[in-house]
RODRENGU-124356 format. One line per field, with one value per residue (C-alpha): residue number from 1; chain; z, x negated, y. Coordinates in steps of 0.02 Angstrom, whole numbers, plus 50000, padded with zeros to 5 digits. Last residue first. Example, Ala and Ser with C-alpha at 12.3 -4.5 7.8 and 13.67 -1.06 7.14 Angstrom:
2
num: 2,1
cadena: A,A
w: 50357,50390
u: 49316,49385
v: 49947,49775
END
This chain:
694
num: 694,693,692,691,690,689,688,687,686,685,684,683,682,681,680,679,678,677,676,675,674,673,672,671,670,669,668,667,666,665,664,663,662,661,660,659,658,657,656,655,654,653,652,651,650,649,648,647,646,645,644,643,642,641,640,639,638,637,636,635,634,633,632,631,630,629,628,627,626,625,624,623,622,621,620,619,618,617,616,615,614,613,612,611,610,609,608,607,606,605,604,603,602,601,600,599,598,597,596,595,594,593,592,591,590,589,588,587,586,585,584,583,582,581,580,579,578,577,576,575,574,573,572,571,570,569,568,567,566,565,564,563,562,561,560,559,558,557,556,555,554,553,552,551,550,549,548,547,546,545,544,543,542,541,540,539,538,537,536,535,534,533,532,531,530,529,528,527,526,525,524,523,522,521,520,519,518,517,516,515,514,513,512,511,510,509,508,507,506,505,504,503,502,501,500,499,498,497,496,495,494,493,492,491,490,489,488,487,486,485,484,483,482,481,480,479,478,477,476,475,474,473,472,471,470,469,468,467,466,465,464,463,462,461,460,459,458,457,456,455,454,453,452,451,450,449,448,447,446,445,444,443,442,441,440,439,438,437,436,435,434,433,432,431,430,429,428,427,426,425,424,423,422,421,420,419,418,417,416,415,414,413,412,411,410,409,408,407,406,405,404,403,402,401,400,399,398,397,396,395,394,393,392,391,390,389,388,387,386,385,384,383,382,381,380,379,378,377,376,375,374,373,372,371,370,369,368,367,366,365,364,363,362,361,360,359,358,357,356,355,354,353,352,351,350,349,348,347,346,345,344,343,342,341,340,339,338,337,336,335,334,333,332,331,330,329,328,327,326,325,324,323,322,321,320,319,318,317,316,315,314,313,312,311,310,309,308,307,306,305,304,303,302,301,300,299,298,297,296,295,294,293,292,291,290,289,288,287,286,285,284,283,282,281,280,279,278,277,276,275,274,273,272,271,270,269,268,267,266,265,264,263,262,261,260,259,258,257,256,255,254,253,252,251,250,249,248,247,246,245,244,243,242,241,240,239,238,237,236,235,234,233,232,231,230,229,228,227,226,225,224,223,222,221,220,219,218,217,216,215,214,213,212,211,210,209,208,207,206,205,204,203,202,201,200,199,198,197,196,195,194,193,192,191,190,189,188,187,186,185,184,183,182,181,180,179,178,177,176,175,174,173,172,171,170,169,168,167,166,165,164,163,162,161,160,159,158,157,156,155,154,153,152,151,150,149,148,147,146,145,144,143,142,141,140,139,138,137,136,135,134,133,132,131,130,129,128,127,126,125,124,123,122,121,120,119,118,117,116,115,114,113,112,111,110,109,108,107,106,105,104,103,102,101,100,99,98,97,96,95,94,93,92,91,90,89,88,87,86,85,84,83,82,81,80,79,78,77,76,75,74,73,72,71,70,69,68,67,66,65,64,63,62,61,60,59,58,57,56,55,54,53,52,51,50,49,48,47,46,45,44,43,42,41,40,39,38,37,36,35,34,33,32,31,30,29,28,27,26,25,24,23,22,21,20,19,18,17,16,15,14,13,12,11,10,9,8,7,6,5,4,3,2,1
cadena: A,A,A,A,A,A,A,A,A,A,A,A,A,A,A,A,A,A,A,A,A,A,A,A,A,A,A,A,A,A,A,A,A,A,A,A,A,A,A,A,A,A,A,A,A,A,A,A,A,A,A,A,A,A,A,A,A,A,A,A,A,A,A,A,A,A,A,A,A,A,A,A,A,A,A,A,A,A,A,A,A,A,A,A,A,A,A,A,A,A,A,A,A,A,A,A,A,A,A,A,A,A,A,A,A,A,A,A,A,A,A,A,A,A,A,A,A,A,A,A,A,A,A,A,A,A,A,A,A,A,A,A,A,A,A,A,A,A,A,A,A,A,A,A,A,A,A,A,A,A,A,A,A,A,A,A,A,A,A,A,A,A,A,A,A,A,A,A,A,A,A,A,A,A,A,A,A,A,A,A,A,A,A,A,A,A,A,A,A,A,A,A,A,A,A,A,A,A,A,A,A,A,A,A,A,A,A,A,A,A,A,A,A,A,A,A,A,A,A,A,A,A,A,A,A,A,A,A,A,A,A,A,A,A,A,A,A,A,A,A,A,A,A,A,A,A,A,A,A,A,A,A,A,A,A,A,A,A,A,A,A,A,A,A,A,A,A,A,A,A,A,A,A,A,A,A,A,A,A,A,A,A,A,A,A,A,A,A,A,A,A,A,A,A,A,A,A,A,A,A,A,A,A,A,A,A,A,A,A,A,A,A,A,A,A,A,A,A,A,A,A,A,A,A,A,A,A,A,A,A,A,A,A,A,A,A,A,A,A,A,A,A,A,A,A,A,A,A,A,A,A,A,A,A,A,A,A,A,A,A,A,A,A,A,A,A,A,A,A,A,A,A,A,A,A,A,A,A,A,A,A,A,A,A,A,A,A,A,A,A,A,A,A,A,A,A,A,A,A,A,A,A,A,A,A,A,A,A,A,A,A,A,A,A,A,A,A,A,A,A,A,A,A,A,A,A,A,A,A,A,A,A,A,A,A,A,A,A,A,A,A,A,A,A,A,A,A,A,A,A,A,A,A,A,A,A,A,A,A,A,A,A,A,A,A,A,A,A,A,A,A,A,A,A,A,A,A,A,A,A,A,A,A,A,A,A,A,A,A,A,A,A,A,A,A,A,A,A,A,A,A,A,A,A,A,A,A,A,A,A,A,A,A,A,A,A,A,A,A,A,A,A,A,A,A,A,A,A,A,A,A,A,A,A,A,A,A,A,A,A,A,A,A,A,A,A,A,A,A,A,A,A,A,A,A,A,A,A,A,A,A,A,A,A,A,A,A,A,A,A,A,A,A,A,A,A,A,A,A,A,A,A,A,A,A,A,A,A,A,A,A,A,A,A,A,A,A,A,A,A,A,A,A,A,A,A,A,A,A,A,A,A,A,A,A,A,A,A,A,A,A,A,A,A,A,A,A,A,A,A,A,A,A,A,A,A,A,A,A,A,A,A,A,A,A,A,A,A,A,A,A,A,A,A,A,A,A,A,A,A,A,A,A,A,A,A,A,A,A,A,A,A,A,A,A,A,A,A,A,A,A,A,A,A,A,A,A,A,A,A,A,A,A,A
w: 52636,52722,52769,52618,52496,52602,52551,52398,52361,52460,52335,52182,52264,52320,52134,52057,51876,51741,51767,51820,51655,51558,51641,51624,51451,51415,51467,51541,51451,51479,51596,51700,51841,52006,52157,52227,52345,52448,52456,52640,52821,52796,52933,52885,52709,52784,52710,52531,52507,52564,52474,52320,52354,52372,52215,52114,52210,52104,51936,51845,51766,51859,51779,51887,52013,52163,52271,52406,52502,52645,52755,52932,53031,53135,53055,52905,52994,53052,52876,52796,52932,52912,52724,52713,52543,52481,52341,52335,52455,52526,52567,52633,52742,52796,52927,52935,53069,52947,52954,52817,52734,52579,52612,52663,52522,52400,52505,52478,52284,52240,52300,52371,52442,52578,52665,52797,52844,53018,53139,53132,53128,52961,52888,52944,52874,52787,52830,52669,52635,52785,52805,52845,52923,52975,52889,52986,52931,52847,52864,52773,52592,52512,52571,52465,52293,52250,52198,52232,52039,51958,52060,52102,52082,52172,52070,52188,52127,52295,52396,52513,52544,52386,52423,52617,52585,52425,52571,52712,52607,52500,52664,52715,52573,52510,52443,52427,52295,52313,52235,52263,52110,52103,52011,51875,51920,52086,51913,51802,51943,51954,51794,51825,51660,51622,51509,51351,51344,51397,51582,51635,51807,51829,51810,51845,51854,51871,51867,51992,51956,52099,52094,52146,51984,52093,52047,52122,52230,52134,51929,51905,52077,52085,51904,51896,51949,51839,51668,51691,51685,51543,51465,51505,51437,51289,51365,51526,51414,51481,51666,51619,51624,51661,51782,51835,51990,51985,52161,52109,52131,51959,51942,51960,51821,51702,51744,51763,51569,51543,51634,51541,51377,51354,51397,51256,51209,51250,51427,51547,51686,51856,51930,51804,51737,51908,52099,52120,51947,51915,52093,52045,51962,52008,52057,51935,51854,51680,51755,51804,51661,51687,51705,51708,51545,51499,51624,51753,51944,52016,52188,52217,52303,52453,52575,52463,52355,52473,52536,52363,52340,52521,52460,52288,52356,52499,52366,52239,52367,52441,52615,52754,52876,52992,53097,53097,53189,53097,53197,53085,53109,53028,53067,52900,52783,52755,52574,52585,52392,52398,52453,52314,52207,52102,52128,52270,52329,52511,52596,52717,52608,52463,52339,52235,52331,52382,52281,52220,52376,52412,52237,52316,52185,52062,52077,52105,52031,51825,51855,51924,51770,51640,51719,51692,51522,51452,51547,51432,51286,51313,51354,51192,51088,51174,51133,50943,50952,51033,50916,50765,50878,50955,50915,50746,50677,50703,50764,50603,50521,50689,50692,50516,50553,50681,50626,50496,50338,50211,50335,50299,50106,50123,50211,50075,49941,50018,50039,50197,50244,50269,50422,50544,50716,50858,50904,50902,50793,50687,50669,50577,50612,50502,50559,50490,50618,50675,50788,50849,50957,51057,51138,51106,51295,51265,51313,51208,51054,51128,51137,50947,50872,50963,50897,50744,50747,50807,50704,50538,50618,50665,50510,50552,50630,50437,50431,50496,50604,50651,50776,50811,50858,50732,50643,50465,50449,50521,50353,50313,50508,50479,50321,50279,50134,50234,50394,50482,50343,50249,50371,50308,50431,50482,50648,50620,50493,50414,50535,50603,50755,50826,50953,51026,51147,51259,51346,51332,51199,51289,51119,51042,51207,51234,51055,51005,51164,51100,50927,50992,51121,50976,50903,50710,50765,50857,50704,50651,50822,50988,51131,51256,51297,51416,51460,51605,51554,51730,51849,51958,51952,52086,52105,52145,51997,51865,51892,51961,51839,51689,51747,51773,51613,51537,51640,51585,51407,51462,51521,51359,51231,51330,51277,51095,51103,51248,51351,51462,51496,51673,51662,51620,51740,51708,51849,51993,52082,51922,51946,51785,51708,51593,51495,51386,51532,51530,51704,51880,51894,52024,51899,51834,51916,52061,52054,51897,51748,51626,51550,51698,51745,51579,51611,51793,51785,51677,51798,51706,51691,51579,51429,51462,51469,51305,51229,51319,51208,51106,51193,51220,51298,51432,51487,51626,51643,51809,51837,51673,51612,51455,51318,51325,51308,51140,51095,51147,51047,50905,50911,50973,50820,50712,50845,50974,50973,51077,51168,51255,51356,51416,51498,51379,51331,51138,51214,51347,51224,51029,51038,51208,51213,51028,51105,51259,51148,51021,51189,51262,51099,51075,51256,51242,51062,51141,51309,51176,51077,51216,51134,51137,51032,50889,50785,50611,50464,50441,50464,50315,50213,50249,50191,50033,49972,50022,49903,49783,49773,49747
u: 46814,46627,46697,46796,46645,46528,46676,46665,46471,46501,46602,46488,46321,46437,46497,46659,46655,46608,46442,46410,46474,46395,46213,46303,46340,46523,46640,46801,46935,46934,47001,46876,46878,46927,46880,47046,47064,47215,47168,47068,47133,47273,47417,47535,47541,47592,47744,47725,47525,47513,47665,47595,47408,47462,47547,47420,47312,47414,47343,47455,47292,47144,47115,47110,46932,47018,46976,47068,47016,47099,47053,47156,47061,47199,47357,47277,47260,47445,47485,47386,47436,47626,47605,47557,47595,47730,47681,47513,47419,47263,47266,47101,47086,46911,46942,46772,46662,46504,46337,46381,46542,46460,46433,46606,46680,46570,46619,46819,46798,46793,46966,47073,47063,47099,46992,47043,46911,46828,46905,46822,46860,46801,46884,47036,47163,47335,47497,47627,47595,47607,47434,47464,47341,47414,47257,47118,47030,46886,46728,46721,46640,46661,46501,46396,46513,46572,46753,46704,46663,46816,46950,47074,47247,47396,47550,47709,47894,47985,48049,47867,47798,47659,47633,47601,47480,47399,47404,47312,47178,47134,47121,46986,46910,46885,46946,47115,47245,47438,47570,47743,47858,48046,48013,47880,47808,47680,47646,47582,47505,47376,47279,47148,47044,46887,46912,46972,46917,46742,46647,46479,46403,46592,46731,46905,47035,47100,47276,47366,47556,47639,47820,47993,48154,48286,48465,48638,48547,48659,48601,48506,48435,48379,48326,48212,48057,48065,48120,47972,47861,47963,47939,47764,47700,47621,47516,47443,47298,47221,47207,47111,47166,47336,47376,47535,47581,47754,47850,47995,48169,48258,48226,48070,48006,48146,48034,47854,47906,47919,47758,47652,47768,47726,47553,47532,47372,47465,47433,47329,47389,47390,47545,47580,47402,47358,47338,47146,47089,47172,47112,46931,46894,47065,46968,46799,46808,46856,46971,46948,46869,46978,47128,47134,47078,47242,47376,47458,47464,47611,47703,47853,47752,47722,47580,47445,47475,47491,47316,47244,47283,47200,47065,47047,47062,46946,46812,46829,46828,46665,46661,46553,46522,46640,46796,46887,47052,47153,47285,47449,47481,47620,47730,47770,47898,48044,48115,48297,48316,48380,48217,48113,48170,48319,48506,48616,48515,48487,48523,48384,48317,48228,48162,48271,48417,48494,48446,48638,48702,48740,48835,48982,49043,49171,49379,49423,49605,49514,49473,49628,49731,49597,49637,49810,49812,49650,49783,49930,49823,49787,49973,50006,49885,49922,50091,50040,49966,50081,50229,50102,50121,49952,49808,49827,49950,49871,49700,49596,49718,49707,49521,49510,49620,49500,49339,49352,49259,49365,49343,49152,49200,49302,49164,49014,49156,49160,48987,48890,48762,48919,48921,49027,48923,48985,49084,48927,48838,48993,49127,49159,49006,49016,48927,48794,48747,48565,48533,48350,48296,48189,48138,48171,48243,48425,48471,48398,48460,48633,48667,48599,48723,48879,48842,48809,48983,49063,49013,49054,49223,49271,49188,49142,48991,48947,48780,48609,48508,48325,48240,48060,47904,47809,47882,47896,48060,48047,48062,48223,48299,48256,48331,48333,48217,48061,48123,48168,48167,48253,48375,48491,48427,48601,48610,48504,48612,48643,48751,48643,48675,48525,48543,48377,48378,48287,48232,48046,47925,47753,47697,47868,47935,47806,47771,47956,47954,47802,47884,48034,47967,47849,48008,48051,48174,48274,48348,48459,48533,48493,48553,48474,48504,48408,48465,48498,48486,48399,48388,48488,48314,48228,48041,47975,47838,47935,48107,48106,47960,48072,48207,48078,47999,48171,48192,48036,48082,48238,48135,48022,48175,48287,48168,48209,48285,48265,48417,48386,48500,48499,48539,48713,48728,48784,48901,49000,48882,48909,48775,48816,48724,48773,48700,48873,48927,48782,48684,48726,48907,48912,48803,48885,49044,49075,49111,49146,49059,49204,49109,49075,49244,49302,49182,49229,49387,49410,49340,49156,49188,49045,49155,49183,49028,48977,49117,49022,48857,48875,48728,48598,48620,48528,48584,48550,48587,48574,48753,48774,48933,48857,48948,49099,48972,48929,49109,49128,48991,49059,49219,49162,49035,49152,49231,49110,49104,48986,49053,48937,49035,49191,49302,49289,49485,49445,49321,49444,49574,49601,49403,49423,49580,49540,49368,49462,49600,49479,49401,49535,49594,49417,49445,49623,49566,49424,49522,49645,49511,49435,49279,49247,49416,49317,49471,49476,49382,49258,49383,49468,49316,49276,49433,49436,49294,49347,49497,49395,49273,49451
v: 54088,53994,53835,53830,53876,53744,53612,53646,53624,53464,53400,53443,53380,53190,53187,53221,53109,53236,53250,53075,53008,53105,53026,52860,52871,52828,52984,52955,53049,53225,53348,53390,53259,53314,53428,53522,53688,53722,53901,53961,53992,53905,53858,53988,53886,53694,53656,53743,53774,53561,53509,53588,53520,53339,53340,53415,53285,53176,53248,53360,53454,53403,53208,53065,53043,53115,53258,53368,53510,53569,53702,53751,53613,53587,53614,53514,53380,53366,53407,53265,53126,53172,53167,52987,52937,52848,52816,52825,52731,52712,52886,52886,53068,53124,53258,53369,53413,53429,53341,53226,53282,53247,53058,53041,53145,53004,52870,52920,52945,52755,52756,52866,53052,53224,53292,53399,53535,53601,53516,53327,53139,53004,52873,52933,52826,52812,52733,52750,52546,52461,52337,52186,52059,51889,51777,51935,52072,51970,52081,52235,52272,52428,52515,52372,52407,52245,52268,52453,52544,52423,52510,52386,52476,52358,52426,52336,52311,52300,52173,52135,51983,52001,52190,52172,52022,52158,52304,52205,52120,52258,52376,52257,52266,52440,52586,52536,52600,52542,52639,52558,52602,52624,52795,52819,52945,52866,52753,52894,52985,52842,52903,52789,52768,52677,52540,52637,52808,52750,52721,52685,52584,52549,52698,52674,52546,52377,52326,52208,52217,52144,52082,52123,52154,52212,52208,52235,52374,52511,52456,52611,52618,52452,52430,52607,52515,52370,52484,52604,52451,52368,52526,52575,52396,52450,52573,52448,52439,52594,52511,52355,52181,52209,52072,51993,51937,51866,51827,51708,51723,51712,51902,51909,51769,51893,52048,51941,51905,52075,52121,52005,52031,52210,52175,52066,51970,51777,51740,51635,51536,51518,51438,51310,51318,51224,51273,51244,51244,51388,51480,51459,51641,51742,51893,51860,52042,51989,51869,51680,51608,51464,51532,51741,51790,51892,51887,51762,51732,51625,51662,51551,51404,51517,51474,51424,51544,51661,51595,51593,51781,51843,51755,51818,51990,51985,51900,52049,52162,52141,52017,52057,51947,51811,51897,52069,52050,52210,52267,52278,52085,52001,51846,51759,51841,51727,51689,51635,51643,51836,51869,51798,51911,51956,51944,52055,52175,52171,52313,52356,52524,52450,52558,52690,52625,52796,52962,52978,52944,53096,53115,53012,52933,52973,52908,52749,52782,52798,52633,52561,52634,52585,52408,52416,52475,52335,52201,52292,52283,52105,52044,52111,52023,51856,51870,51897,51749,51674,51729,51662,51487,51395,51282,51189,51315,51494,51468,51484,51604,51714,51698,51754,51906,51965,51889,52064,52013,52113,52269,52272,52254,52405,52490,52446,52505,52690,52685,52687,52845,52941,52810,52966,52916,53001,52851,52737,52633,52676,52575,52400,52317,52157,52027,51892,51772,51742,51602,51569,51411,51379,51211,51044,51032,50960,51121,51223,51110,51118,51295,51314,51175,51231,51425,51341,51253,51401,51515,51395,51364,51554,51627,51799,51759,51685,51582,51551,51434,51416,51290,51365,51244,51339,51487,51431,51482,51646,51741,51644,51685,51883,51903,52092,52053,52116,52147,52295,52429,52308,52295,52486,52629,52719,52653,52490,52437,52265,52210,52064,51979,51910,51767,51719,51567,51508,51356,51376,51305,51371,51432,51461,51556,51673,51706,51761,51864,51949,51981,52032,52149,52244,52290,52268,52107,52261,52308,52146,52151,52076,51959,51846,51683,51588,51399,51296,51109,51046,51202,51074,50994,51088,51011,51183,51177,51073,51117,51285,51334,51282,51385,51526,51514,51546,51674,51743,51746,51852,51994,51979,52025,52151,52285,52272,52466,52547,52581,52416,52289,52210,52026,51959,51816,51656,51570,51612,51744,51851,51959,52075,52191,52313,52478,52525,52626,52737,52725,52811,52815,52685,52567,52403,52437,52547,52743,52805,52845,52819,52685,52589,52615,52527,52360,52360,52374,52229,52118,52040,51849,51782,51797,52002,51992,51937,52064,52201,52158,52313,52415,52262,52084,51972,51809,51696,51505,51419,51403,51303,51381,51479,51413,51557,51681,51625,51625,51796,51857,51769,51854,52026,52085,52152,52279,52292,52495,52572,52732,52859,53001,52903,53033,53171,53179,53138,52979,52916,52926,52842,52778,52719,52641,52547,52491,52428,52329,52271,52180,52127,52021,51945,51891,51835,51719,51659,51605,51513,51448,51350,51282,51096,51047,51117,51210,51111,51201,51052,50910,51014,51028,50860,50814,50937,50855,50664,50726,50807,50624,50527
END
């Protein structure tokens, strides 16, 4: 009698769950051997699908994870061998082979490796922009998660109510730093997201011990605090699907994370290329031993359809993966014109991400400035300008280290906590990766992020997701676009140091996708940050540390409509005899040592774009230019400035293009150091008097 109640259970156990539709499994797991089977026998051999990421091994569970995602509200976010996930959210056929092939539409218009999706999917779940980076995909979806909760709490919108983050990863990509800090995003504030790691074994060739100790990522996590953990067989159509069942439904009940990891087989290389002669002959066979494939077919065959179905089903795949190879390879490449379209926004509105795609307004904007009341420094300008869109906009929220109730190292945010709430002011764990990762996913539900990076220099960890942000229009062809405003002070103040002190703006005016925004003072604080936080593109707002309340910084209050275009500089200063041409902290320095001289004095006040009418037109005036900045000489911006300058504007010299800059060194920590290295009113105007006198 017990074996028989054994074999019972075991049987109710192994019995297709009538919650999952098995037959929509079975055709998607079908389509997707089919398209790595087409590319691996031809589009690969005839040089039409460059990169190729086999699924095979990992599609059945993947597609049965995707097949739980019908809350419209849910997002999910995969890596290289996640097409079988897409294919569950709805991705046309076409789309996922063209993309591949390089050709015009789908994920990218040719732009991005086929294998890097995303999805808008304006019928339900979308897949959110992958990244090429390894891990990367980690902190974007923890903001989504934070979003949906946001919605619901913050804007009072409860069809957000049981929407769930998922997001994708294998055995590997648990070594990455955006794991970890994704990991500690969502335990500590106990978002709806889930982690789904499907473990091969293999990171490329790299076996998971390197990863994690023991290759067991779910056992070491197990005391992870407020952490639901799962494990088993992906191969195993019952056991996945129950855990899969189990893992959805925890998130969505609102307990809080979750992680799944299910053991897979991956049954080609990591990609095409890719021979495995670091895997042994009997390590493959027992890879092959654990296809889902067959399984699924002994699983399914009987209780839910014929073996002539089945193998129906099989055929009618293939000839859908035929038919759609055959429309993608008809739409032919795209125009390469248009190649250096939708870098920023151009008018056409992307089709998911930011606040502007959620039927956010601008207010009425003033370019004048109204100047009223006294003199404000920066730090006050800024704070004010930040509690009035707060005020005015419920889907901006401020977040970074030290920023609640201590209000930020440098006072900005001091007050605005207590004001709005640690739901829309709040600090962070110590992770810059996931501050702007999380702001990532937070932008791309809608909302207007403002993250801070404390100081300049510790913006390192984050170059990725940074570099990710700004390329996600172009790289995804306007379906994406990933708005915020990264504030980040910079510079020198009183001393400087390797650490606190750096500007190095021509890293960000690189990174493409980027507004540059550097004022020198308050007034033009106010105009560009209002500008910044209504605007549809990713925004770097530098605050240099030397003028939040520097005396010549401060302006009276430019006015509640002011906004300042970004690409419109400023004279600061009107003569014939030299163009000047700076940001910053260094613009009342060239002020001061243009003193008694007829000299242009040029404030950028932005970086990218940059106001190269205004330089030229001086330039063909006053026939000098000289151009300083406190950033490093060598491939400094005013590099930049200097090469468009000898190339557009050369019969108009009298003199070189000359440049005053920091040597180049890091930021020196003893004052007196410090002012020999940083470019000083004496040094400046010693240039300028070898100009006027070439």
């Amino acid at each position: 009698m017990a074996d028989l109640a054994v074999r019972e259970r075991s049987g109710r156990a192994n019995t297709p769950d009538p919650d999952f539709d098995w037959r929509r499994i079975a055709w998607l797991t079908h389509v997707s051997r089919a398209m790595d089977k087409l590319e691996e026998t031809r589009l690969v051999p005839e040089r039409k699908v460059l990169y190729q990421f086999s699924a095979r091994g990992h599609d059945m569970a993947q597609v049965m994870l995707g097949t739980r995602l019908t809350h419209r509200h849910d997002g999910a976010c995969g890596y290289y061998r996640s097409r079988p996930l897409l294919l569950s959210l709805g991705v046309p056929l076409a789309d996922a082979l063209g993309s591949g092939m390089g050709r015009a539409g789908g994920y990218s218009d040719g732009r991005d490796i086929g294998v890097v999706f995303n999805y808008p999917n304006p019928n339900g779940c979308p897949a959110l922009p992958m990244c090429g980076g390894v891990g990367a995909q980690y902190t974007p979806t923890a903001g989504w998660a934070q979003a949906i909760r946001y919605y619901q709490e913050v804007l009072g919108d409860e069809s957000h109510a049981g929407a769930i983050a998922v997001v994708l990863g294998g055995d590997a990509s648990c070594a990455t730093n955006g794991f970890w800090s994704a990991l500690t995003i969502a335990t500590t504030q106990k978002l709806p997201m889930l982690f789904y790691v499907e473990d091969n074994q293999f990171g490329i060739s790299v076996p998971s011990t390197f990863q994690t100790p023991g290759g067991d990522i779910a056992r070491n996590l197990a005391g992870f605090a407020n952490l639901e953990i799962l494990s088993g067989d992906g191969t195993d159509p019952a056991e996945a699907a129950r855990l899969i069942a189990r893992a959805t439904a925890h998130v969505r009940e609102g307990k809080g994370p979750a992680l799944l990891r299910l053991t897979v087989p991956r049954l080609q290389g990591h990609s095409f290329q890719d021979t495995q002669t670091y895997k042994s002959e009997e390590f493959v066979a027992a890879e092959w031993a654990r296809d889902p494939l067959p399984k699924l077919e002994r699983f399914l065959v009987g209780p839910v359809m014929t073996a002539s179905e089945w193998d129906q089903i099989g055929r009618d795949a293939e000839a859908a993966v035929a038919s759609a190879c055959a429309e993608a390879e008809a739409r032919g490449i795209s125009d390469p014109e248009d190649v250096t379209s939708h870098v920023f926004f151009d008018g056409e509105m992307q089709q998911l991400g930011g606040q502007w795609t959620k039927g956010y307004v601008p207010p009425p904007a003033d370019e004048t400035p109204r100047p009223e009341g006294q003199r404000l420094n920066m730090v006050t300008a800024i704070r004010r300008t930040l509690d009035q869109e707060l005020e005015a906009n419920p889907r901006v929220l401020l977040f970074g280290e030290d920023i609640g109730p201590k209000g930020g190292v440098h006072a900005v945010t001091l007050g605005l906590q207590e004001k709005y709430g640690p739901a829309r002011v709040f600090d962070t764990s110590l992770s810059e990766e996931g501050i702007v990762g999380r702001a990532v996913g937070m932008a791309l539900a809608g909302l207007m992020p403002v993250p801070e990076i404390q100081f300049r220099k510790y913006a390192e960890p984050a170059t990725e997701q940074i570099n990710d942000c700004g390329t996600m229009r172009w790289r995804t062809a306007n379906r994406f676009a990933a708005p915020m405003v990264l504030r980040m002070p910079i510079g020198f103040f009183k001393c400087g140091d390797p650490w606190h002190s750096q500007t190095n703006e021509v890293q960000f005016v690189h990174n493409p996708g980027w507004r540059v925004a550097a004022p020198s003072n308050a007034e033009d604080a106010v105009g560009l940050l209002r500008a910044a936080l209504r605007g549809n593109d990713p925004v770097v707002f530098f605050e240099h540390r030397a003028m939040l309340d520097d005396p010549w910084a401060r302006r009276p209050w430019p006015g509640d409509a002011y906004v300042l275009p970004f690409g419109k500089a400023k004279r600061t200063r009107e003569g014939d005899q030299i163009t000047i041409v700076t940001w910053g902290a260094m613009v009342p320095r060239c002020e001061a040592a243009a003193d008694g001289i007829s000299a242009d004095v040029i404030d950028l006040r932005t970086l990218q774009p940059w106001d190269k009418e205004m330089v030229l037109e001086s330039v063909a005036r006053t026939r000098r230019c000289l151009i300083v900045h406190e950033d490093l000489r060598s491939g400094g911006f005013g590099a930049e400035i200097a090469a468009v300058v000898a190339d557009e504007a050369f019969l108009d010299l009298d003199a070189p293009v000359a440049r005053v800059t920091m040597p180049d060194i890091p930021s020196p920590h003893n004052p007196v150091l410090l002012d020999h290295a940083v470019p000083s009113v004496a040094r400046i105007r010693a240039r300028i008097d070898e100009l006027l006198g070439f």
